[in-house]
C-alpha positions as CSV (number, residue, x, y, z in Angstrom):
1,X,-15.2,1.4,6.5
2,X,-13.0,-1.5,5.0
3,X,-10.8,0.0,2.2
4,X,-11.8,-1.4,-1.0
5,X,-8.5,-2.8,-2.1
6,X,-8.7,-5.3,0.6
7,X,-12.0,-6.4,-0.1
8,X,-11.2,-7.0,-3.6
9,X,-8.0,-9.0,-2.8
10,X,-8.9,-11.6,-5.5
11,X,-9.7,-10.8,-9.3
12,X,-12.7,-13.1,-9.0
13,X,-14.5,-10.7,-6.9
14,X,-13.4,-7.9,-8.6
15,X,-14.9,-9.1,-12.2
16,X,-18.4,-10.1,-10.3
17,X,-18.3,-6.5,-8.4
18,X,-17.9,-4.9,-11.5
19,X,-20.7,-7.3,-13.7
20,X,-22.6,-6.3,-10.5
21,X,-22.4,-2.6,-11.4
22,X,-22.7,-2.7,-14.8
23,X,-26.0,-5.1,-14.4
24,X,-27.3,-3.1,-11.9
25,X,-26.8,0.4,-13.7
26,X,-28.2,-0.9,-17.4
27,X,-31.5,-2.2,-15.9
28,X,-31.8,0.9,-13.7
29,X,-31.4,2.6,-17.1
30,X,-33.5,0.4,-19.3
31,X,-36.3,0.9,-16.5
32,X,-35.8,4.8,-16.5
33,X,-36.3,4.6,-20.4
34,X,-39.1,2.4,-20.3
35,X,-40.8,5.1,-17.9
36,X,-40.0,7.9,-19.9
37,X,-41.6,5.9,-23.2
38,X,-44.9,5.1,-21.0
39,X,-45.2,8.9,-20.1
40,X,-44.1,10.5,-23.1
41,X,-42.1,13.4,-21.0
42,X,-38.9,13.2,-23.4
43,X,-39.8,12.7,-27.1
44,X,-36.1,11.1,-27.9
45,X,-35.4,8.6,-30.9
46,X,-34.4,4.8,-30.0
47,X,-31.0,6.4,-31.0
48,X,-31.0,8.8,-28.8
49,X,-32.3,6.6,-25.9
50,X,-29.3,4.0,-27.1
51,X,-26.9,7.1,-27.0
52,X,-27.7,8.4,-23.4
53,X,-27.5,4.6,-21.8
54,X,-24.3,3.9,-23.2
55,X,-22.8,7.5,-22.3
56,X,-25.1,6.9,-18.6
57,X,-23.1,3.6,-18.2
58,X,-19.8,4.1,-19.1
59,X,-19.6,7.0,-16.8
60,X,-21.1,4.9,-14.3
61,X,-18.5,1.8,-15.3
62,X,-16.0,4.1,-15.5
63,X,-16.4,5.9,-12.4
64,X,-16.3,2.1,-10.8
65,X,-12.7,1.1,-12.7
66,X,-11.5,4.2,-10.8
67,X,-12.8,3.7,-7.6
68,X,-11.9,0.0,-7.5
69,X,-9.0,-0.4,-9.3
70,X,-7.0,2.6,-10.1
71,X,-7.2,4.6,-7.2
72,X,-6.0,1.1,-5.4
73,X,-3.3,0.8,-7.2
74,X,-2.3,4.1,-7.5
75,X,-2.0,4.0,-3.6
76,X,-0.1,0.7,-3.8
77,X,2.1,2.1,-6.0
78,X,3.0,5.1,-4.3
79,X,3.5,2.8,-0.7
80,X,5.9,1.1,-2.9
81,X,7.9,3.8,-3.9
82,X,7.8,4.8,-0.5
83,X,9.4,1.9,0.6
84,X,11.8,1.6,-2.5
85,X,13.0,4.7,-0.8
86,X,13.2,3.2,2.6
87,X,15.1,0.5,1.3
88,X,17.6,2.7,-0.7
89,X,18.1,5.4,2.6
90,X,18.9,1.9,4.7
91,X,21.2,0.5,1.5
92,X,23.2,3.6,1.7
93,X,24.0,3.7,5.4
94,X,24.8,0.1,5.3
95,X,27.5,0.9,2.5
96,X,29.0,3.6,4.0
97,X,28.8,1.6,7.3
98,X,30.7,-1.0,5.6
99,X,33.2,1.4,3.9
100,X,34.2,2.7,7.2
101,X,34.9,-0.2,9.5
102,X,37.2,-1.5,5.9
103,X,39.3,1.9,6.5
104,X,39.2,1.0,10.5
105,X,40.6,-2.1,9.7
106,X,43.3,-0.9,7.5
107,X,44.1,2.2,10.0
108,X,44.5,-0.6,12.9
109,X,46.2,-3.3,10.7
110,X,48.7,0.0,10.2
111,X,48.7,1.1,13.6
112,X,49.5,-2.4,14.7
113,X,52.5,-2.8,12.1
114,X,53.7,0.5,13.6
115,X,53.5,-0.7,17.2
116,X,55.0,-4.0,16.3
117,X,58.2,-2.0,14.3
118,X,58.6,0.4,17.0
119,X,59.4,-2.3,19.9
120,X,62.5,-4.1,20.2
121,X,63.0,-7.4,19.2
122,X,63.8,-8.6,22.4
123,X,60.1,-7.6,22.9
124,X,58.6,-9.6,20.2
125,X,60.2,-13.1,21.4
């Protein structure tokens, strides 16, 4: 199954998903309290039916923010971090990389004046 994050690569589609749900869930509601008027079974207030569809769909909406947006991002968020920490591992082996061939350099620029000291100066002509 396609993970939903890359399905829902553009906010377009994301808005229309979730107006989708929303739609979907308040006429599957308004139908369920239209049923329950026609056969009497619950003897609930227009209040009360107004109360339990907007408690039914925001737990359904909200459920939906979760699945589609947070979670995604949460898991983008924690690759990123992930990588951030790649990045800084690979930054601080590249510095002390670098510090060490600077002291190479400076040990053989030393080592080189001592060689060049030590030989005669018939040698160095």
């Amino acid at each position: 199954m396609k993970e939903p994050s890359k399905f829902l690569n553009t906010p377009l589609k994301l808005v229309t998903l979730l107006s989708l749900t929303v739609m979907v869930s308040e006429i599957f509601m308004m139908l369920l309290i239209e049923s329950q008027h026609d056969h009497h079974t619950f003897d609930f207030s227009g209040f009360a039916w107004m109360l339990i569809d907007s408690v039914v769909l925001a737990a359904i909406v909200s459920t939906a923010l979760y699945v589609l947006i947070f979670q995604p991002m949460h898991n983008q968020q924690a690759e990123l971090e992930r990588q951030l920490d790649e990045l800084r591992r690979f930054q601080k082996l590249t510095v002390v990389r670098e510090l060490r061939m600077k002291e190479l350099v400076e040990e053989n620029t030393v080592l080189r004046n001592q060689i060049a000291a030590a030989q005669p100066d018939e040698m160095k002509s």
